[in-house]
N, C-alpha and C positions, 0 to 999 in steps of 0.2 A: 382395536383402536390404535393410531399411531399419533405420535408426536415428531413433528418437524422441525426441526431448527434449518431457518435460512436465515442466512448473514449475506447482505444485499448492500451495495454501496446506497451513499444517503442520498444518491443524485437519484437514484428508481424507489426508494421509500415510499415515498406518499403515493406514487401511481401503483404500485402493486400495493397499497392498503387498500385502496380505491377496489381496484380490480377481483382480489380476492372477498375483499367484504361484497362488492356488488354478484360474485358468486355464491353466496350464501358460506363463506368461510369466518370465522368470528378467529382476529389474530390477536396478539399482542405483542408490541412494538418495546427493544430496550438498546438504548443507545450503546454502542462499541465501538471501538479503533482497531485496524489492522495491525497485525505485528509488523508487516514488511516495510509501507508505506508508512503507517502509522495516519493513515487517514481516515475521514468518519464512516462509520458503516452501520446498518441497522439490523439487530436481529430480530427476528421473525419465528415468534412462538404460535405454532398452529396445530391444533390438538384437533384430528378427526378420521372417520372410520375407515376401514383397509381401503374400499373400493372408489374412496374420492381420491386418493395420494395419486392415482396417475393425473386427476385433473387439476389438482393442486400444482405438481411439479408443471403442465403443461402452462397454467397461468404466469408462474412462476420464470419458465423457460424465455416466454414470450416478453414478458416486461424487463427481463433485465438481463442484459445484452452486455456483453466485453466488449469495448471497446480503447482503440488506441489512444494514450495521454502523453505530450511532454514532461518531464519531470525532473529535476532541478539536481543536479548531483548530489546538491550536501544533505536530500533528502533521503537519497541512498542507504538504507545500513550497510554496515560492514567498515572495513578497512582498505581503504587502497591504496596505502603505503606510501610511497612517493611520488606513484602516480599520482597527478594532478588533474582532476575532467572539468575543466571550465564549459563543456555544451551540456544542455539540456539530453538527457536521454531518454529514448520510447520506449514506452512499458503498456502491459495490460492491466486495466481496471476496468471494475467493473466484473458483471455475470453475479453468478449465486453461491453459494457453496452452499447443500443442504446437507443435513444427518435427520435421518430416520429411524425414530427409537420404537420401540412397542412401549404401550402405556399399561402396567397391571391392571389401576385401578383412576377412575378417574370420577371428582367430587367437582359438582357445582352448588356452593354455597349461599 
């Protein structure tokens, strides 16, 4: 049995709850912020057996998509010294990041 952790932007959330639950996947949903961005994101606890994790990721692949964002320089981390960026700049957001654990032992109460 594996455990998934997928951190999904919040803009794919609710359609991959949908998607995965109407797959017979049971998740649980805990709200997060990115480090880089610092924007919302959702992660995605999903606990089930070796031979479903390919169709998990493929659900998973399929709803949550990278896609390009403007994004407002003083949103930026970092430091950029005397440089000054008064334009919006293009970044990626969006996609998955998943980890896959093995589970020793696993309790439904």
């Amino acid at each position: 049995m594996k455990l998934l952790f997928a951190i999904v932007s919040d803009e794919d959330s609710s359609i991959l709850a949908d998607n995965m639950n109407r797959n017979g996947f049971s998740t649980t949903k805990l709200c997060s912020s990115g480090g880089f961005l610092k924007s919302g994101n959702t992660t995605f606890l999903i606990a089930t057996e070796d031979d479903k994790i390919e169709q998990a990721l493929s659900i998973i692949r399929e709803t949550c998509k990278s896609r390009r964002r403007m994004i407002a320089p003083e949103k930026l981390p970092g430091s950029f010294g005397s440089f000054n960026m008064a334009m919006p700049v293009e970044v990626n957001v969006g996609g998955a990041t998943v980890f896959i654990l093995n589970i020793e032992q696993f309790l439904k109460l």
